[in-house]
N, C-alpha and C positions, 0 to 999 in steps of 0.2 A: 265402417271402414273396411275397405280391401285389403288384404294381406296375401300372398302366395310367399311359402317359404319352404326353401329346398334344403334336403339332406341326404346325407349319405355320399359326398364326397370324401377325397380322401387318398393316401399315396398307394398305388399296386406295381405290379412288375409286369413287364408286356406280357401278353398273354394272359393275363388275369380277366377278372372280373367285377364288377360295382353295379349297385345297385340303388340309383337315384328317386329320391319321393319329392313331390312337390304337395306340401296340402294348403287348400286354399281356404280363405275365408270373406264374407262379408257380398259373397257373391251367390246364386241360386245356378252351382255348378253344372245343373244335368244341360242347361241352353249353352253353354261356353264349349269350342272348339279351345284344344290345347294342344299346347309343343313345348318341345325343349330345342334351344341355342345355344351355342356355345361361342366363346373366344378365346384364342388361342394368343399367346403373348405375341407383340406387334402384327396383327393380324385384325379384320374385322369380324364384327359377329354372323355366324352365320346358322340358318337354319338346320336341324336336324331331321326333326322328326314332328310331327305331326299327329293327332287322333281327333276328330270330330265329334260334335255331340251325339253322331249317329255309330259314332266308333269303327269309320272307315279311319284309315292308318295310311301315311304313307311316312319315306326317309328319305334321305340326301344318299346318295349311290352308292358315298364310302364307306357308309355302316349299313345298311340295309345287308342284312343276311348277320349279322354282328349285334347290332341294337333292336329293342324290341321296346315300343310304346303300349302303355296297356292304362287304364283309369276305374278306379274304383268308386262308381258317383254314390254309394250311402256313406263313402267316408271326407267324399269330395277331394279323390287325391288323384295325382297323377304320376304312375312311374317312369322308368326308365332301367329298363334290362339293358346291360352292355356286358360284352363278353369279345374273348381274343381282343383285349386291347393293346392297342399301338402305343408308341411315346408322339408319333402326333395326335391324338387323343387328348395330349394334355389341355387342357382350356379350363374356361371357368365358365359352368353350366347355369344357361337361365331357365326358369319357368314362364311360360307366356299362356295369358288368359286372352280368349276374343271371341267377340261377337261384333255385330256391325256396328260402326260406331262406340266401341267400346276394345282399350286395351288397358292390359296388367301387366306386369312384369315381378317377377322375383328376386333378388338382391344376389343372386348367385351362390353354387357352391365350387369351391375347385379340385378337379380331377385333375392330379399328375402317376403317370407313369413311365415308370424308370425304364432305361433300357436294360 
C-alpha cells in the first residue's frame, strides 16, 4: 500500500515560518521525483516546487527565494522549508509522488497565515 502523509502544517503570522515533511511509504523512494502543491480557498491547485530523484530542484517564481525543497531518501521523506510567509500562502499543502506512469498524492496539510 502507498501512503504519503504530510505534516507540519499549521497557523503562523506573516512573516513567519513552517516547516513541512511528507514521509512516504510502500513505494522504493530513491526512483520517485517529488513535489509539493498547494490550494488556496476557491482557487485551483497549483504546483510549487519540485525535487527529482537526482535532487535537481526547481519552484513556482512566488516562492522561489522564500521556499526551499530538500528529501531525505534513508528516511523516504520529503521537506519543505518556507519562510517570510505571506497570508496568500494560505492553502492546503499536498505531497506528490512520480515516476512515469505512476502517481501519488497525500491527503494534505493546511497552512494558514494571519495577517
Amino acid at each position: 500500500q502507498v501512503q504519503l502523509r504530510e505534516s507540519g502544517g499549521g497557523l503562523v503570522q506573516a512573516g513567519g515560518s513552517l516547516r513541512l515533511s511528507c514521509a512516504a511509504s510502500g513505494i522504493f523512494f530513491n526512483d520517485y521525483d517529488m513535489g509539493w502543491y498547494r490550494q488556496a480557498p476557491g482557487k485551483q491547485r497549483e504546483w510549487i516546487a519540485h525535487i527529482t530523484d537526482r535532487d535537481s530542484t526547481s519552484y513556482l517564481d512566488s516562492v522561489k527565494g522564500r521556499f526551499t525543497i530538500s528529501r531525505d531518501n534513508a528516511q523516504s521523506t520529503v521537506h519543505l522549508e518556507m519562510n517570510s510567509l505571506k497570508p496568500e500562502d494560505t492553502a492546503v499543502y499536498y505531497c506528490h509522488a512520480g515516476r512515469i506512469g505512476m502517481d501519488y498524492w497525500g491527503k494534505g496539510t493546511l497552512v494558514t497565515v494571519s495577517a
